[in-house]
Backbone as CSV, one residue per row, in Angstrom:
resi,resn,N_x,N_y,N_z,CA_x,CA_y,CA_z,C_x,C_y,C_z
1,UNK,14.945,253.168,267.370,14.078,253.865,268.306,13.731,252.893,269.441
2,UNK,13.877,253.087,271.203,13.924,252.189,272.037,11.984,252.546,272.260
3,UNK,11.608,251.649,273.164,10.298,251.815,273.897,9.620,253.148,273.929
4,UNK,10.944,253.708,274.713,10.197,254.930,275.270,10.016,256.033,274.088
5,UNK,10.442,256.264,273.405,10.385,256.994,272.511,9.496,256.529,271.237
6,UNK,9.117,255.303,271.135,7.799,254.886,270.818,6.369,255.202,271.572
7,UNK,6.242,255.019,272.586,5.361,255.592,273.496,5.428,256.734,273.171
8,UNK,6.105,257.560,273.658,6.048,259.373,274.008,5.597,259.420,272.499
9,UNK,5.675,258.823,271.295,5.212,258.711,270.047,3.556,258.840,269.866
10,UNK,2.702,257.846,271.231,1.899,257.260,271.080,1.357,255.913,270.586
11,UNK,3.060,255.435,270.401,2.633,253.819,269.949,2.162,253.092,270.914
12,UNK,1.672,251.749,270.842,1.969,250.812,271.471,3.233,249.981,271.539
13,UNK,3.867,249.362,272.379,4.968,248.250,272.207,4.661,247.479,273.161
14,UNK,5.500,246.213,273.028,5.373,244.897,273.394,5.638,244.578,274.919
15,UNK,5.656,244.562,275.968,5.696,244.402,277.237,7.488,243.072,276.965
16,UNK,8.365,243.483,277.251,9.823,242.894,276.923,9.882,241.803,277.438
17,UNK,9.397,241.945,279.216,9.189,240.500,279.411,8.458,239.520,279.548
18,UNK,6.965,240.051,279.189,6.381,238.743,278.389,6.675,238.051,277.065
19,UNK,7.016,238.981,276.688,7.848,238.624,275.065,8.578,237.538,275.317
20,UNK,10.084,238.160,276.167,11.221,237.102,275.976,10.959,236.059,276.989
21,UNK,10.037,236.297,278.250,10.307,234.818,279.004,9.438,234.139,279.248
22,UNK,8.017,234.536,278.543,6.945,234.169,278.434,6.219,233.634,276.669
23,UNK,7.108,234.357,275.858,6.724,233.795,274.410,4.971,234.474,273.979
24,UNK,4.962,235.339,275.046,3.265,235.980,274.265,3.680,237.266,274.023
25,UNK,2.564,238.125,273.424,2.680,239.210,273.413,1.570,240.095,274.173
26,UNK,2.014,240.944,274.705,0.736,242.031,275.582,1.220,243.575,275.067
27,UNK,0.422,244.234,274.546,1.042,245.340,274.457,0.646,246.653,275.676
28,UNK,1.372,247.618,275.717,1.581,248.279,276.520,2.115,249.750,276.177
29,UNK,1.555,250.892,277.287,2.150,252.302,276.783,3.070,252.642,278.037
30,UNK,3.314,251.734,279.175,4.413,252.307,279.989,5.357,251.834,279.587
31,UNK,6.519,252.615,280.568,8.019,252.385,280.073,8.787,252.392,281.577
32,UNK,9.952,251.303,281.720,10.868,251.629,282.626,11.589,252.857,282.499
33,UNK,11.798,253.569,283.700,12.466,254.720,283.657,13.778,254.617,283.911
34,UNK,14.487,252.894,284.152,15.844,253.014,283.874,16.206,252.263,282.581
35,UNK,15.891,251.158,282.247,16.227,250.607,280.918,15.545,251.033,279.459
36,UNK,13.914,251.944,280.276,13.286,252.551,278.840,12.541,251.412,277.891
37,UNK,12.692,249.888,278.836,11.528,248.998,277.714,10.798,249.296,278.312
38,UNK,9.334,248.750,277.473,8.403,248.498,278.002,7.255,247.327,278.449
39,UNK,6.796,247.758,279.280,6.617,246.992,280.395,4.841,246.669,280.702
40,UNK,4.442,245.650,280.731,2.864,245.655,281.115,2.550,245.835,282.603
41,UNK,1.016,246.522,282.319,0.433,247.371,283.761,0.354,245.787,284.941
42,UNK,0.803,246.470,286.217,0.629,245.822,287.031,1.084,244.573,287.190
43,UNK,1.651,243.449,286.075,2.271,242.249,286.123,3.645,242.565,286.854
44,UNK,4.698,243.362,285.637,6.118,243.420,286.042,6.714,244.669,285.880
45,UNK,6.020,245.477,286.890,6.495,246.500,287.064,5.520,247.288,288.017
46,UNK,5.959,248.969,288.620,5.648,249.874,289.262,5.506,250.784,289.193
47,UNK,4.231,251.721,288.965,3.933,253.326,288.404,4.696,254.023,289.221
48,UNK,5.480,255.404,288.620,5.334,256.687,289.677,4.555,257.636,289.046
49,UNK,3.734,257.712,288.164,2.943,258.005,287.417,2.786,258.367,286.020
50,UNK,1.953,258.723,285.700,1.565,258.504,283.975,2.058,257.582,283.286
51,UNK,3.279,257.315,282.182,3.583,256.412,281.801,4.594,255.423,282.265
52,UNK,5.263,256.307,283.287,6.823,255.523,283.392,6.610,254.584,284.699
53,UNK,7.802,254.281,285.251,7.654,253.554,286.364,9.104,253.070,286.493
54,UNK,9.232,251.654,287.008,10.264,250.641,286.999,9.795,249.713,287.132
55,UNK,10.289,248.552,285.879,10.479,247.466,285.625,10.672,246.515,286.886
56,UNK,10.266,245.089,287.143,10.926,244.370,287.689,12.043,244.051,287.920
57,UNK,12.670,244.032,286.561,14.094,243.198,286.192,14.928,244.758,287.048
58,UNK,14.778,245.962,286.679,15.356,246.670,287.050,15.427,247.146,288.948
59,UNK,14.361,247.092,289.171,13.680,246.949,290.287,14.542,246.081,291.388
60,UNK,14.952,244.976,290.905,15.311,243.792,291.385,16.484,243.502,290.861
61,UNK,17.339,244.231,290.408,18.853,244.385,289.919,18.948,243.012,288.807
62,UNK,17.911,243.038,288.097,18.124,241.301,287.273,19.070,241.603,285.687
63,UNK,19.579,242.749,285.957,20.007,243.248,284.640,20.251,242.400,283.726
64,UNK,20.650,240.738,283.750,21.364,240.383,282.976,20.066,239.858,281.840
65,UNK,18.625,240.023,282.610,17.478,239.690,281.502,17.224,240.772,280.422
66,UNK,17.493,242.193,280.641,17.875,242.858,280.227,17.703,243.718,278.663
67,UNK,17.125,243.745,277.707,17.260,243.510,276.073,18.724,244.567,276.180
68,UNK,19.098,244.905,275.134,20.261,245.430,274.874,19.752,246.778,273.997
């Protein structure tokens, strides 16, 4: 099960790239609307409203940071 479908769940999940390039954890209920992780408010990423948005990495073509 990816991010988004945790969310639309009502979970929380882990903001991907504080995780991998930062080593903390923040949790979070938005989601990129092209890769579907998720993403913390206002650090690394952009609402179009309610939950979704776009990611930085995506945002900024960084695909290769990416999770799989």
């Amino acid at each position: 099960m990816n991010d988004k479908e945790k969310i639309e769940r009502g979970k929380f999940v882990n903001c991907y790239i504080c995780e991998n390039m930062f080593l903390r954890i923040r949790q979070t209920k938005r989601y990129c609307n092209k890769c579907e992780n998720g993403f913390c408010e206002g650090e690394h990423g952009s609402f179009t409203g309610g939950n979704i948005g776009v990611c930085v990495c995506c945002n900024t073509k960084l695909k290769a940071f990416l999770k799989k």
